[in-house]
ZAGUSE-669949 format. One record per residue: residue number from 1; x, y, z of N, C-alpha, C, O in turn. Coordinates in pm, 1 decimal, padded with zeros to 6 digits. Example, Ala and Ser with C-alpha at 12.3 -4.5 7.8 and 13.67 -1.06 7.14 Angstrom:
2
   i     n_xx     n_yy     n_zz    ca_xx    ca_yy    ca_zz     c_xx     c_yy     c_zz     o_xx     o_yy     o_zz
   1  01319.0 -00569.0  00780.0  01230.0 -00450.0  00780.0  01320.0 -00330.0  00780.0  01423.6 -00331.9  00846.5
   2  01285.0 -00225.0  00708.0  01367.0 -00106.0  00714.0  01290.0  00003.0  00787.0  01340.9  00113.8  00803.9
//
This chain:
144
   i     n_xx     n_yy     n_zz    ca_xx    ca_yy    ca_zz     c_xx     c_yy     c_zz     o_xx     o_yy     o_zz
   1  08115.6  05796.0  19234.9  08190.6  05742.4  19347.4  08255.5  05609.2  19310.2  08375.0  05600.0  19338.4
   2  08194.5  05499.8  19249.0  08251.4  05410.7  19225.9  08387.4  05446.6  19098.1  08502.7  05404.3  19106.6
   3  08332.4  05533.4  18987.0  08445.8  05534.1  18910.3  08624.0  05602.1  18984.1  08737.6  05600.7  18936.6
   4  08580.5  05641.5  19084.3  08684.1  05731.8  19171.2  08742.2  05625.5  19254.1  08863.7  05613.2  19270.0
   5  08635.4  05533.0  19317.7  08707.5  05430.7  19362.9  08774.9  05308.7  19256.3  08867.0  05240.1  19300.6
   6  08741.8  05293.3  19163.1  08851.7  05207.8  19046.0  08940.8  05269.3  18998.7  09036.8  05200.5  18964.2
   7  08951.9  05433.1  18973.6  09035.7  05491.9  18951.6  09169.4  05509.4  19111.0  09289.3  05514.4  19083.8
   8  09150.6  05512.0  19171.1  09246.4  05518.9  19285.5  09299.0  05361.3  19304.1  09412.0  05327.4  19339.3
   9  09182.6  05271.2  19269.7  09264.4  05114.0  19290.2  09355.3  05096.6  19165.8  09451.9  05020.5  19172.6
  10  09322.0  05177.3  19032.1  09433.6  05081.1  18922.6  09553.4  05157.0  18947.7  09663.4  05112.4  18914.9
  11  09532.0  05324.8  19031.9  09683.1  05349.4  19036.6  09763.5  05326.5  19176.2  09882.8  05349.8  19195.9
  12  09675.4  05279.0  19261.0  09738.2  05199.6  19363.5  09811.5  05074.1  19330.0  09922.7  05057.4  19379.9
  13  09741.6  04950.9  19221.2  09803.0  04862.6  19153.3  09946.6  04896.9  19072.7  10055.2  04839.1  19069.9
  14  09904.3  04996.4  19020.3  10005.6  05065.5  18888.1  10121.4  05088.7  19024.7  10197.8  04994.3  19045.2
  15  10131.6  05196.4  19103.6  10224.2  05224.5  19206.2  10321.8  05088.3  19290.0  10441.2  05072.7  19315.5
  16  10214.9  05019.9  19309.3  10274.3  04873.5  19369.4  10374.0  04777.1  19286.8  10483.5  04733.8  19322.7
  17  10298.0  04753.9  19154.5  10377.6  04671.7  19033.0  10493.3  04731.9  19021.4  10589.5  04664.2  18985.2
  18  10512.3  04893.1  19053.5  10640.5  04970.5  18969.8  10709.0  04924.3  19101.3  10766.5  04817.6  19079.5
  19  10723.4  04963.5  19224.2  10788.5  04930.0  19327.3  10828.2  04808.0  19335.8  10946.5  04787.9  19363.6
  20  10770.1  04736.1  19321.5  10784.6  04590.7  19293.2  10894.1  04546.7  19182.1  10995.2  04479.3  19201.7
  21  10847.9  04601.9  19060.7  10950.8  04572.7  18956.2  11074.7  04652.3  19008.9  11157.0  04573.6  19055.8
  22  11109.3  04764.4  19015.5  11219.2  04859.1  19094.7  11319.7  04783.9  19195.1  11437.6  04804.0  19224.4
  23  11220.9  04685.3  19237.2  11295.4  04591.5  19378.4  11359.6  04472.0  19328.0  11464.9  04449.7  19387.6
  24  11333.6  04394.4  19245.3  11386.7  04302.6  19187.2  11487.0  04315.0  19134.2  11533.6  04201.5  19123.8
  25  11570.8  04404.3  19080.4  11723.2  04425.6  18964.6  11816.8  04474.7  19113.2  11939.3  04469.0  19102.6
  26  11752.0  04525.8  19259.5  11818.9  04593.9  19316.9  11975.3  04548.4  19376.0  11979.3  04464.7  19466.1
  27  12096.1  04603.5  19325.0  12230.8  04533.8  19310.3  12211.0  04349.3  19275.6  12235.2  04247.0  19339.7
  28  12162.2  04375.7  19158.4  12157.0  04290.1  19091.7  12166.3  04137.2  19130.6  12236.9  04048.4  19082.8
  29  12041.4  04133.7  19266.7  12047.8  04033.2  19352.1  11953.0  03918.3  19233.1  11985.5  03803.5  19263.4
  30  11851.8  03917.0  19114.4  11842.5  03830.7  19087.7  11817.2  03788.7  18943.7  11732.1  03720.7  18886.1
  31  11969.3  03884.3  18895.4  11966.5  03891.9  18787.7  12079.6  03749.0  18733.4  12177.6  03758.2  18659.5
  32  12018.3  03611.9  18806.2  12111.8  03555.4  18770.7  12130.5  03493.0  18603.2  12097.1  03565.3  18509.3
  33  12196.1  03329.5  18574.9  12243.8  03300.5  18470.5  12153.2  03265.1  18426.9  12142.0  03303.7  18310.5
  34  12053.0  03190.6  18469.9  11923.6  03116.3  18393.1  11834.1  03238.4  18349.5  11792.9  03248.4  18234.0
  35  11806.6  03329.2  18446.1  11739.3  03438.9  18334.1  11789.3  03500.2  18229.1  11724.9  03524.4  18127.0
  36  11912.8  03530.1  18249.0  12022.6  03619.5  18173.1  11957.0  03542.4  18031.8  11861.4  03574.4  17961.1
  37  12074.8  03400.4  18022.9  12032.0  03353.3  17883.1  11853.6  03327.6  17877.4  11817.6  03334.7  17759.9
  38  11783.1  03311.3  17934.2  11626.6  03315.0  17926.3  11610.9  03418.1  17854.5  11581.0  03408.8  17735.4
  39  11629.1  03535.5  17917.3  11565.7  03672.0  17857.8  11666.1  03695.1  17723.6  11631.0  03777.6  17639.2
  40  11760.7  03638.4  17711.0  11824.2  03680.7  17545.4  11762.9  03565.7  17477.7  11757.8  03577.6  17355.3
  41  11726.5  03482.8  17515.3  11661.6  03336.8  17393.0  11508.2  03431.7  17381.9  11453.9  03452.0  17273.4
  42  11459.6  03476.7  17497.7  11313.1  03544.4  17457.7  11330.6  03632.4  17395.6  11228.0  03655.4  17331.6
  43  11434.6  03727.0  17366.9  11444.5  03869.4  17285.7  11471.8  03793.6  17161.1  11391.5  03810.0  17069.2
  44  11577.6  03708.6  17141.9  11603.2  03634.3  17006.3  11497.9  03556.7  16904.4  11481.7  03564.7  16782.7
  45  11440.6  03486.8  16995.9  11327.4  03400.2  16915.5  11229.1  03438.6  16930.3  11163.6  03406.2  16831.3
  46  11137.5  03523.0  17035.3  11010.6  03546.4  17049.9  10992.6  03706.7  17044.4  10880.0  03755.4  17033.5
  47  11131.3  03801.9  17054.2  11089.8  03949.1  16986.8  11041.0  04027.4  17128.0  10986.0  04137.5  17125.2
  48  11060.7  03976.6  17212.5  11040.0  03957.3  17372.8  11130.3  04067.0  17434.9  11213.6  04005.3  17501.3
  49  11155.6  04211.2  17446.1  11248.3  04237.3  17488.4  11280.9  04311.6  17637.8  11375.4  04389.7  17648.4
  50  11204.1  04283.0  17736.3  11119.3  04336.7  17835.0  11257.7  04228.6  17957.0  11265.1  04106.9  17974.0
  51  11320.8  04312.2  18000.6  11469.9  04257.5  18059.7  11570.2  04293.5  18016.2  11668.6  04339.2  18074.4
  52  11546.9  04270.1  17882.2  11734.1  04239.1  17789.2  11816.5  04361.4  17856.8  11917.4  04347.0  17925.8
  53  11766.2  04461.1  17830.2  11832.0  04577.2  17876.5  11923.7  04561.7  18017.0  12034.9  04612.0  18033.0
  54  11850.3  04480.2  18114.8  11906.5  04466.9  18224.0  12028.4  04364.5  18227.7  12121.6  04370.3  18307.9
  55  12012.4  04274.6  18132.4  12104.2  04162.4  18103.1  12229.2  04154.0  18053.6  12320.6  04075.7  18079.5
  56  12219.2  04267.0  17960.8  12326.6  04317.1  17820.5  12415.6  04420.3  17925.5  12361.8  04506.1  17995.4
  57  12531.6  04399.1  17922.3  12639.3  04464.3  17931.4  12655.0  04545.8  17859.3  12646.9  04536.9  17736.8
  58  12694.7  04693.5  17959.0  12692.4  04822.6  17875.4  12779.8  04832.5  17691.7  12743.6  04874.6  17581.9
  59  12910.2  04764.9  17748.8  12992.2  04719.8  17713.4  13012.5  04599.0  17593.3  13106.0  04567.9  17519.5
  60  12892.5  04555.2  17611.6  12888.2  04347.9  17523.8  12921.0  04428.2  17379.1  12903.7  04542.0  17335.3
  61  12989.3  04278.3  17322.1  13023.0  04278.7  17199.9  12958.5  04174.6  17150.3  12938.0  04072.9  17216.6
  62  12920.6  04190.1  17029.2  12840.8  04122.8  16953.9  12889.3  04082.0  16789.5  12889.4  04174.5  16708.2
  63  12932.7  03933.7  16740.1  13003.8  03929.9  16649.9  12923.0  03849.2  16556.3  12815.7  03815.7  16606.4
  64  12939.8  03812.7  16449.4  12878.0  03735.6  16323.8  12955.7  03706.2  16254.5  13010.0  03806.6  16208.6
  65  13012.5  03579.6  16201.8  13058.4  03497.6  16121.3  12985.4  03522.4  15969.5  12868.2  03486.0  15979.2
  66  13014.8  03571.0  15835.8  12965.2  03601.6  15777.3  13068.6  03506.7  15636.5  13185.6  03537.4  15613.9
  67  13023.0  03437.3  15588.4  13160.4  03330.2  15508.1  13254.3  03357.0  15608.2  13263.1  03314.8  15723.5
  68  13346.0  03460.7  15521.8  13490.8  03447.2  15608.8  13514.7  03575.5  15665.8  13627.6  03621.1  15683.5
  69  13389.4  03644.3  15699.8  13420.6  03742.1  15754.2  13381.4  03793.0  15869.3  13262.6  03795.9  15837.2
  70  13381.2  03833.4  15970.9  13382.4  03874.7  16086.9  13319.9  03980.4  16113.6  13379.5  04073.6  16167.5
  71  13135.5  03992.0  16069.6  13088.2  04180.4  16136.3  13073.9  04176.4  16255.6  13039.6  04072.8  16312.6
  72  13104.1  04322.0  16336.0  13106.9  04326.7  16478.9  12975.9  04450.5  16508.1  12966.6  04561.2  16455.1
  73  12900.0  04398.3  16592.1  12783.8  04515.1  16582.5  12793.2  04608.6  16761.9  12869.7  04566.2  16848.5
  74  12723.7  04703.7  16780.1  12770.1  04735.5  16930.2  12648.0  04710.8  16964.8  12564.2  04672.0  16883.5
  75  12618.4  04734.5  17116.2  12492.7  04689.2  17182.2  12360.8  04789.6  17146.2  12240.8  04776.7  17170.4
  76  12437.8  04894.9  17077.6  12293.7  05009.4  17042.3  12227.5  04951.4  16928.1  12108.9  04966.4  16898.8
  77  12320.3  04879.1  16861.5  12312.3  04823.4  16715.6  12199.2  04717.5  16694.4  12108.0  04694.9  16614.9
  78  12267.8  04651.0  16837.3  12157.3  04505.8  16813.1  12056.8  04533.3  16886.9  11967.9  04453.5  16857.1
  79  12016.2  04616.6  16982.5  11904.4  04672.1  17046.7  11854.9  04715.4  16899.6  11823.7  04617.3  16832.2
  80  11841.2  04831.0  16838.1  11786.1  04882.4  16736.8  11727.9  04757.4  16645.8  11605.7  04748.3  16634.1
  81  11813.6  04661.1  16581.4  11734.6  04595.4  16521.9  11632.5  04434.4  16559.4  11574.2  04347.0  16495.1
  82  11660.4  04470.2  16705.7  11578.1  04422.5  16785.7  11423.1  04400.4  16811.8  11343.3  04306.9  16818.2
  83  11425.2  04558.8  16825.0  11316.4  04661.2  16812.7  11277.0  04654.4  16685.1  11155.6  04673.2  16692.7
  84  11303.4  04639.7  16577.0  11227.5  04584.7  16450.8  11113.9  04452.8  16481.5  10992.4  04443.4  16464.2
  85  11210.8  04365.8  16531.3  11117.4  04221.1  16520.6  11075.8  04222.0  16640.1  11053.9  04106.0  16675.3
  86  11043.1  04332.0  16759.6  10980.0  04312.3  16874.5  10862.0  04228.3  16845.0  10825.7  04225.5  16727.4
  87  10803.0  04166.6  16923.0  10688.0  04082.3  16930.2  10709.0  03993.2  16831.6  10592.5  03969.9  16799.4
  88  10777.4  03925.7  16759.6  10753.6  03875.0  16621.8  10846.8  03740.3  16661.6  10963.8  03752.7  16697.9
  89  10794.6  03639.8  16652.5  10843.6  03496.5  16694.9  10892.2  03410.3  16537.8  10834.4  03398.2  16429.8
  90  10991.5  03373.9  16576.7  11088.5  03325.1  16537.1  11024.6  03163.4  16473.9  10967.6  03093.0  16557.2
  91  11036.6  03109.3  16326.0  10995.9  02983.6  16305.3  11130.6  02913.1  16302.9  11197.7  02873.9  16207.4
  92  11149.2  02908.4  16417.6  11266.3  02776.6  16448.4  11235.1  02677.7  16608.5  11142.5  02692.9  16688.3
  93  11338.3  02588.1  16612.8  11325.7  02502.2  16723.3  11474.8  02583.1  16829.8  11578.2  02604.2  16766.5
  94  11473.8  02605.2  16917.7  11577.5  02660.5  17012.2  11631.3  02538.1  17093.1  11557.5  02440.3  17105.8
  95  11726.2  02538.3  17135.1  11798.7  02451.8  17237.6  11939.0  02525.5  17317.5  12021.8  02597.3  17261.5
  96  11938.4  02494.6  17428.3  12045.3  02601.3  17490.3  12148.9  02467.4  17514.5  12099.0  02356.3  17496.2
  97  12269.8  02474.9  17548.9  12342.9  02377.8  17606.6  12497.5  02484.4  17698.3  12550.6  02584.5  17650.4
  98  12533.4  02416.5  17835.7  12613.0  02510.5  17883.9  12745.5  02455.8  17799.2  12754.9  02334.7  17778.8
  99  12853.5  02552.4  17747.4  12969.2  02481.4  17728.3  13083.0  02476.1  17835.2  13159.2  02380.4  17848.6
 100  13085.2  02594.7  17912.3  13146.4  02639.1  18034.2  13106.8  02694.5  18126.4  13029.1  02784.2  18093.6
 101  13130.0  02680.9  18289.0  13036.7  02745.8  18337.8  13134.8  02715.1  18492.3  13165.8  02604.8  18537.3
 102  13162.8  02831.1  18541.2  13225.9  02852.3  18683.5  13156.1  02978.2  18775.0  13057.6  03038.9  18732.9
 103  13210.1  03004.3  18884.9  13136.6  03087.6  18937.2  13131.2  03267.1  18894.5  13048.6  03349.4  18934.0
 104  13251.1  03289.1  18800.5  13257.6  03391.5  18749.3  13242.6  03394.8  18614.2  13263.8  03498.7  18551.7
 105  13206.0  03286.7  18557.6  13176.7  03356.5  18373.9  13141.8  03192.3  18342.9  13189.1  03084.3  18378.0
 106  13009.6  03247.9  18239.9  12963.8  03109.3  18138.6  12949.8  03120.4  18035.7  12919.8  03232.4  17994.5
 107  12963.5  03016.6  17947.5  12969.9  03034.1  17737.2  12811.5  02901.6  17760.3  12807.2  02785.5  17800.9
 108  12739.2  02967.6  17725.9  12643.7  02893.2  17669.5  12572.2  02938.1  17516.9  12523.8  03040.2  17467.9
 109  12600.3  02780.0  17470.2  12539.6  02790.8  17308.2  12362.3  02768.3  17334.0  12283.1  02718.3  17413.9
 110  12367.6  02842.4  17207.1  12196.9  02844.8  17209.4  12183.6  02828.9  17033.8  12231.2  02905.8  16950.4
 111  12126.9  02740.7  17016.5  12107.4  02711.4  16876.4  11960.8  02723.1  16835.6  11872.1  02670.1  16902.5
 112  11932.7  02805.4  16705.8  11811.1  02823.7  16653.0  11862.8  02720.0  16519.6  11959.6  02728.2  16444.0
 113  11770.2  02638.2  16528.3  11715.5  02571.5  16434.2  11580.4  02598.9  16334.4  11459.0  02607.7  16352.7
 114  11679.4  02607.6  16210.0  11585.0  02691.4  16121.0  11548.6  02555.4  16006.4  11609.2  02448.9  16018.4
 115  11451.0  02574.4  15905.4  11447.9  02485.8  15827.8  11603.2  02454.6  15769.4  11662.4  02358.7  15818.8
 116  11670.6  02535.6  15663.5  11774.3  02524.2  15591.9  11892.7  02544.4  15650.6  11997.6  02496.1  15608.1
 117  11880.3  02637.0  15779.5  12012.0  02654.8  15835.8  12002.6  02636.8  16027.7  11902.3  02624.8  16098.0
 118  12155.4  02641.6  16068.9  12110.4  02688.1  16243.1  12205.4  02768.7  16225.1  12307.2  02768.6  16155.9
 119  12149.7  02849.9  16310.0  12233.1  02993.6  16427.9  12254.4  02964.2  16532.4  12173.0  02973.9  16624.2
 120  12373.8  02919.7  16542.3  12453.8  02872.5  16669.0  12458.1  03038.4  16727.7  12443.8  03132.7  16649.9
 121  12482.5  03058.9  16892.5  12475.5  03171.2  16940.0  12589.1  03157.4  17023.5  12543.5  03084.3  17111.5
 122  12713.4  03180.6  17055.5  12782.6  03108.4  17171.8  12773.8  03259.6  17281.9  12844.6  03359.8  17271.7
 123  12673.6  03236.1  17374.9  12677.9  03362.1  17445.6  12753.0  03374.5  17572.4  12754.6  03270.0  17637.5
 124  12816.1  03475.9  17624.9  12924.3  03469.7  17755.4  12883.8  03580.8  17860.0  12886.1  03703.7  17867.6
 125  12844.9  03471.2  17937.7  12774.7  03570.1  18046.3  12873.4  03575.2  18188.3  12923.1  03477.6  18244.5
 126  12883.6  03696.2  18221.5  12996.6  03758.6  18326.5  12920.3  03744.9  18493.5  12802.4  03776.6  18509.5
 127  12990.8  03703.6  18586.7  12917.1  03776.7  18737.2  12971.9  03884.3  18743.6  13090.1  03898.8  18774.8
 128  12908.5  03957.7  18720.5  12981.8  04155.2  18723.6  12997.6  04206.9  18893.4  13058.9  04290.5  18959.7
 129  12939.1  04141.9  18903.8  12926.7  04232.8  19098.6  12780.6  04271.5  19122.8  12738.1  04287.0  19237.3
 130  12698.6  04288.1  19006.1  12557.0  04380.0  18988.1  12499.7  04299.4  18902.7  12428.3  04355.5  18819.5
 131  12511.9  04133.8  18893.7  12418.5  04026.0  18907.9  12517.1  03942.5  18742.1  12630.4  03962.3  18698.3
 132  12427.5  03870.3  18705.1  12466.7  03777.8  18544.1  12447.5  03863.6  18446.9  12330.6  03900.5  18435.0
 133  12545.7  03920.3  18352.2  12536.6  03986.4  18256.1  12623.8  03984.2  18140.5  12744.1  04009.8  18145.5
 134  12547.1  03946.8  18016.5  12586.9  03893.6  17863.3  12708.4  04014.8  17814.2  12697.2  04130.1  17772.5
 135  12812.5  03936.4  17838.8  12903.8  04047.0  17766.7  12963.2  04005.9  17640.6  13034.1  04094.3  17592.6
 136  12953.6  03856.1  17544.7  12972.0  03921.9  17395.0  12895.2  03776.2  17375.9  12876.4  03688.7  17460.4
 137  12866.0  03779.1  17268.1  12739.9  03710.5  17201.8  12828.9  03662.6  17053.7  12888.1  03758.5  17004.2
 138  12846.3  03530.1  16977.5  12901.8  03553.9  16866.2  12842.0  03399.9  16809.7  12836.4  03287.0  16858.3
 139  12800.4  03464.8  16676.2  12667.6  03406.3  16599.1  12725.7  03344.9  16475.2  12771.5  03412.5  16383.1
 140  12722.0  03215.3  16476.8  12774.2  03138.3  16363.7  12664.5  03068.6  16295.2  12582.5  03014.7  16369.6
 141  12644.5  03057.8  16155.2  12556.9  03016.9  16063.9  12600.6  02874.4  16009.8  12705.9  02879.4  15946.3
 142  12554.1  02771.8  16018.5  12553.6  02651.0  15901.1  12439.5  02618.1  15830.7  12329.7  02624.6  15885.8
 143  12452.1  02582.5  15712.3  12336.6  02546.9  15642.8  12315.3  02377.5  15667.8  12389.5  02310.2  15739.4
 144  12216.9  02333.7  15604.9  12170.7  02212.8  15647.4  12163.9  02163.0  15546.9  12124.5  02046.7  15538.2
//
């Protein structure tokens, strides 16, 4: 009897949390800018990727400065190698700073500070209608 009663409470819990989570993205009432870039600095540096999905524009483009060259990756791309370093935290110092920011679109840099180099991030996040969402991301390298 008791195991029947813990078994009916963790999926009463389990049922509640999902409803709960389900309610929060709903027309993208609070998917605003501070999480947006939050949850891409947590997927970036801490391997964190539990949101991004909701954040990332079907659509986002994603670019890299490479010397003088320009790779462009799509959003399946950088999800996939995402999912490599899931859980796996980043040995750098992060700092976000806004560069632009109105009621319909913001460029905020996010810089990883690495020993020898930083990864500047300049990310551009859209008000879509269906909350704050990262539509192109473009990643510049300097060494130190």
């Amino acid at each position: 009897m008791k195991t029947l009663k813990l078994i009916i409470s963790g999926i009463a819990l389990l049922i509640v949390c999902n409803t709960a989570k389900a309610d929060i993205y709903e027309d993208g009432e609070n998917l605003t800018r501070t999480y947006a870039i939050n949850t891409y600095v947590d997927a970036v540096t801490r391997g964190k990727l539990q949101g991004l999905n909701d954040v990332v524009d079907q659509n986002a483009k994603f670019s890299l400065l490479s010397g003088k060259k320009i790779l462009s990756y799509t959003r399946d791309q950088v999800f996939e190698s995402l999912r490599l370093i899931k859980n796996i935290e980043e040995d750098c110092t992060t700092s976000t700073s806004i560069m632009e920011s109105n009621n319909d679109i913001a460029v905020v840099k996010v810089d990883m500070q690495f020993d020898k180099f930083v990864r500047s991030n300049y990310v551009t996040i859209a008000n879509t209608g269906k909350g704050w969402k990262i539509t192109n991301v473009y990643s510049v390298f300097k060494q130190l």
